[in-house]
MARTORDREN-710037 format. One record per residue (C-alpha): residue in three letters; z, x, y; chain. Coordinates in pm, 1 decimal. Layout:
BEGIN
<ALA <Z X Y> A>,
...
END
This chain:
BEGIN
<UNK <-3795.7 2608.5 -10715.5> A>,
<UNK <-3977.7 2844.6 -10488.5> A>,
<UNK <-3730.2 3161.5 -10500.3> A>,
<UNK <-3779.6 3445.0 -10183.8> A>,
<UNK <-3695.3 3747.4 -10279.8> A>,
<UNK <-3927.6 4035.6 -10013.7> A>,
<UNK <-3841.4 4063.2 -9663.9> A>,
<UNK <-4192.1 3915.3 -9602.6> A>,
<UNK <-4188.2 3606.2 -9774.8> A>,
<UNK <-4164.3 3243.9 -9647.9> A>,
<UNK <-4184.3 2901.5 -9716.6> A>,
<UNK <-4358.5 2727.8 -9385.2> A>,
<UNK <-4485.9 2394.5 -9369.0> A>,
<UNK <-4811.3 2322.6 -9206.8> A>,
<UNK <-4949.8 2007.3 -9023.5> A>,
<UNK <-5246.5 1875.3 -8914.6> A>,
<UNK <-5203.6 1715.4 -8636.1> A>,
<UNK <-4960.2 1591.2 -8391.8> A>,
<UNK <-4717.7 1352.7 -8482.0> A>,
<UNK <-4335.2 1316.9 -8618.6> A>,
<UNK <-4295.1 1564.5 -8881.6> A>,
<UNK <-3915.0 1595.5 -8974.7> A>,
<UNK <-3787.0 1887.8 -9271.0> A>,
<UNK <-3484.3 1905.3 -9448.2> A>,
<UNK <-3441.6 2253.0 -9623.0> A>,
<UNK <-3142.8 2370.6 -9847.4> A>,
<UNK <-3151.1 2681.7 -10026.2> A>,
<UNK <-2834.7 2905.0 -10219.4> A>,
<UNK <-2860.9 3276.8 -10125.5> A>,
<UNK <-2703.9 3605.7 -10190.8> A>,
<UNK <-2698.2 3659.1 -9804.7> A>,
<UNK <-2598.2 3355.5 -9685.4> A>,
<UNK <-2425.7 3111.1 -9964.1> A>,
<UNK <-2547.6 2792.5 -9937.6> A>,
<UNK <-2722.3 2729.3 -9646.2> A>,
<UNK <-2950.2 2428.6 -9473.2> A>,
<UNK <-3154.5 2346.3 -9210.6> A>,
<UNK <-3356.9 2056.7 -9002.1> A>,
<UNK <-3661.4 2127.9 -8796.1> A>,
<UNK <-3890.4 1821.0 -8621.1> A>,
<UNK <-4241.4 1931.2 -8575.3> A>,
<UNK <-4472.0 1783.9 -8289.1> A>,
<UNK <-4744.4 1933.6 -8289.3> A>,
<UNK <-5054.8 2059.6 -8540.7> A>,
<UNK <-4883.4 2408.2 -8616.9> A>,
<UNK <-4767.0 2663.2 -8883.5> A>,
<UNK <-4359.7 2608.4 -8895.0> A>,
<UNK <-4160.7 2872.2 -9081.4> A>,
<UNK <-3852.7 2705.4 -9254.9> A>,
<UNK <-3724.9 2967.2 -9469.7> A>,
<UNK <-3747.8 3308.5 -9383.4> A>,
<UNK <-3580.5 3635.9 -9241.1> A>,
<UNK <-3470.4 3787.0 -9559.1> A>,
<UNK <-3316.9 4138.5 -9487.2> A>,
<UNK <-3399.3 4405.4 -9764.9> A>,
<UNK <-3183.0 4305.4 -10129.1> A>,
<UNK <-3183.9 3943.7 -9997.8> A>,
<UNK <-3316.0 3664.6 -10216.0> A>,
<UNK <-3299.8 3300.1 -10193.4> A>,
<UNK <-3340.4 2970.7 -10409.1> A>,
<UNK <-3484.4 2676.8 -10226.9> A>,
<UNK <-3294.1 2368.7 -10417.7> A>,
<UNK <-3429.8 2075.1 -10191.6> A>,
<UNK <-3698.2 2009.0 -9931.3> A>,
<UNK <-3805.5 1717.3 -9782.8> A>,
<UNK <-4125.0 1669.9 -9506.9> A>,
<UNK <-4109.8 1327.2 -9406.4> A>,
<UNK <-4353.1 1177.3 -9123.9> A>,
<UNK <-4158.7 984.1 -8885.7> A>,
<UNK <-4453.0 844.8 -8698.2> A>,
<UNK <-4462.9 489.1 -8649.8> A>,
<UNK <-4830.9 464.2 -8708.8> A>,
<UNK <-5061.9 842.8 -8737.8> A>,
<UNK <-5083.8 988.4 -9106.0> A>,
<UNK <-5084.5 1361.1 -9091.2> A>,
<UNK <-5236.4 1610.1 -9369.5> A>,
<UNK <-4950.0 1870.7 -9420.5> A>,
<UNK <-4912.3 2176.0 -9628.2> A>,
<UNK <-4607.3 2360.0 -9783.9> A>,
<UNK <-4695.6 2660.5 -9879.9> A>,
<UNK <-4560.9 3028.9 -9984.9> A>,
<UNK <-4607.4 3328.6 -9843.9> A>,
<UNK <-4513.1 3691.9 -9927.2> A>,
<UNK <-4705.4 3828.5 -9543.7> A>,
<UNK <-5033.3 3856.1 -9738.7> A>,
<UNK <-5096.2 3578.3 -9953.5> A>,
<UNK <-5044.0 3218.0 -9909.3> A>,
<UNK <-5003.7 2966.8 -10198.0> A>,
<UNK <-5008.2 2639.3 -10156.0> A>,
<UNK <-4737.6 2470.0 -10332.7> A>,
<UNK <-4773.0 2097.4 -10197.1> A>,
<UNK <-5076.0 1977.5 -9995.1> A>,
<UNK <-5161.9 1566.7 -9872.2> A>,
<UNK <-5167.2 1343.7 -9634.5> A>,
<UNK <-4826.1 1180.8 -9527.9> A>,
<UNK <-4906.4 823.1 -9447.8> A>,
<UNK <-4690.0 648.1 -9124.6> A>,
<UNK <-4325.7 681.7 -9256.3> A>,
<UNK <-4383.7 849.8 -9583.8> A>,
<UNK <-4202.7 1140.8 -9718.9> A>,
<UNK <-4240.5 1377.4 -10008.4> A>,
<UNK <-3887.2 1583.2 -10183.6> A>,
<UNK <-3885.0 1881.4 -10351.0> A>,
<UNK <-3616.3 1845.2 -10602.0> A>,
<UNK <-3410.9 2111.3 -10755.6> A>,
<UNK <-3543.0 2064.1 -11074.5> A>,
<UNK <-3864.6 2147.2 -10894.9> A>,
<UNK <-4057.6 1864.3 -10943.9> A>,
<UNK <-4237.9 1694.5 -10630.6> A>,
<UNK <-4166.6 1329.7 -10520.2> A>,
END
């Protein structure tokens, strides 16, 4: 599971295109407990979903889910990592009309 642990880093999800993109993030932290959170994207854009780590902070992403919710536009989408300077990819495709792809918290992509 992608694990944050520099004020800089991030997990963001990136579409293509405009369209229905809805995200489901969880995460365990020693800032914050257990925390989630829910963002719906609209537009072709660069999303932060986890992020704003103050120094000492680190976090454990346990489940994510991207799911397009468009009745009829696929949409290529990227989740990536980044630490402010590099960017690794950690799941790229194209979501087809209604379909959805889980990160689970054994780490393995669904």
């Amino acid at each position: 599971m992608p694990f944050l642990s520099l004020t800089t880093d991030k997990i963001q999800v990136v579409t293509g295109s405009s369209g229905t993109i809805k995200v489901h993030v969880s995460w365990t932290g020693n800032d914050s407990g257990d925390k989630d959170a829910d963002y719906l994207i609209s537009t072709a854009a660069t999303t932060d979903i986890v992020s704003g780590l103050q120094l000492g902070a680190q976090r454990n992403v346990k489940y994510l889910s991207v799911r397009n919710d468009h009745a009829s536009t696929s949409n290529v989408t990227t989740v990536q990592h980044t630490d402010g300077t590099n960017i690794i990819p950690l799941w790229k495709g194209t979501l087809l009309a209604q379909e959805c792809v889980i990160l689970r918290e054994d780490g393995v992509w669904k």
